[in-house]
Residue, then its C-alpha position, 0 to 999 in steps of 0.5 A: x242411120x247408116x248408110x253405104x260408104x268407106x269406114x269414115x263416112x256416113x250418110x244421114x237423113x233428117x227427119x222434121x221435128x216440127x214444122x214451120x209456117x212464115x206469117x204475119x198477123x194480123x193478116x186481114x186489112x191493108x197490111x203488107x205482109x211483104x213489107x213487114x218481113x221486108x223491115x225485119x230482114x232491115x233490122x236483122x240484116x237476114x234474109x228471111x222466108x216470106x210470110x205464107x212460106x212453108x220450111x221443108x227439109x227438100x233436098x237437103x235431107x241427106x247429108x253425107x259426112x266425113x269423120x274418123x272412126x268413133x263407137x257410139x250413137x252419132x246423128x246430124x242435126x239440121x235447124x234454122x234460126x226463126x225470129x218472132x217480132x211485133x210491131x206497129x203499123x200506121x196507115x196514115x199520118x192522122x190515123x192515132x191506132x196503129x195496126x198492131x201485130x206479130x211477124x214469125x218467119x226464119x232465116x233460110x240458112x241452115x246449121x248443121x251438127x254432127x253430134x256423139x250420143x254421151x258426150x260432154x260438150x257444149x251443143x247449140x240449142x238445136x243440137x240439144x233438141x235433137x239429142x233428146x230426141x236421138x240419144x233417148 
């Protein structure tokens, strides 16, 4: 995990822990997929990943950290925060079924955490994915 640099620097590189597929369903019809993730970004005041977006890590992959000397395991943690909603869509004013169906996308911000192995703080739930993953 580590790489080239002074004593207090290190270089990580993330490896996907899972993949991640923006959608809306159901997809089929007259739905707008566009303006079903366009109302949530209203709701949330997020930007959101368009429906049919893959999330990659691209180029952000490594990541080069400052930090003082330390013993232990340490790794970086990189996550986004994804938002699942449902919804209901009329076509028309006498239409009495609407469209039912669900909206799975992500904001494109990412978090990041450099994390010791061991120690007792309070992480955030991406942190505490990773650490199981990490600190086995």
């Amino acid at each position: 995990m580590y790489g080239p640099g002074s004593p207090s620097t290190r270089t990580f590189e993330a490896v996907p822990v899972r993949s991640l597929h923006a959608g809306v369903t159901p997809a089929e019809g007259t739905l707008d997929r566009r303006a079903a993730v366009a109302a949530l970004e209203r709701k949330t005041g997020v930007e959101l990943a368009d429906a049919g977006e893959d999330f990659s890590l691209g180029g952000d992959r490594v990541q080069e950290v400052s930090f003082e000397k330390s013993a232990g395991v340490l790794f970086y943690a990189v996550a986004v925060t994804t938002y699942e909603a449902s919804f209901a869509y009329y076509c028309a004013p006498a239409d009495g079924t609407p469209t039912r169906g669900t909206v799975a996308t992500w904001s494109p911000v990412e978090y990041g955490d450099l994390v010791k192995c061991g120690i007792d703080e309070k992480l955030e739930p991406a942190s505490v994915e990773a650490e199981r993953l990490v600190c086995r």
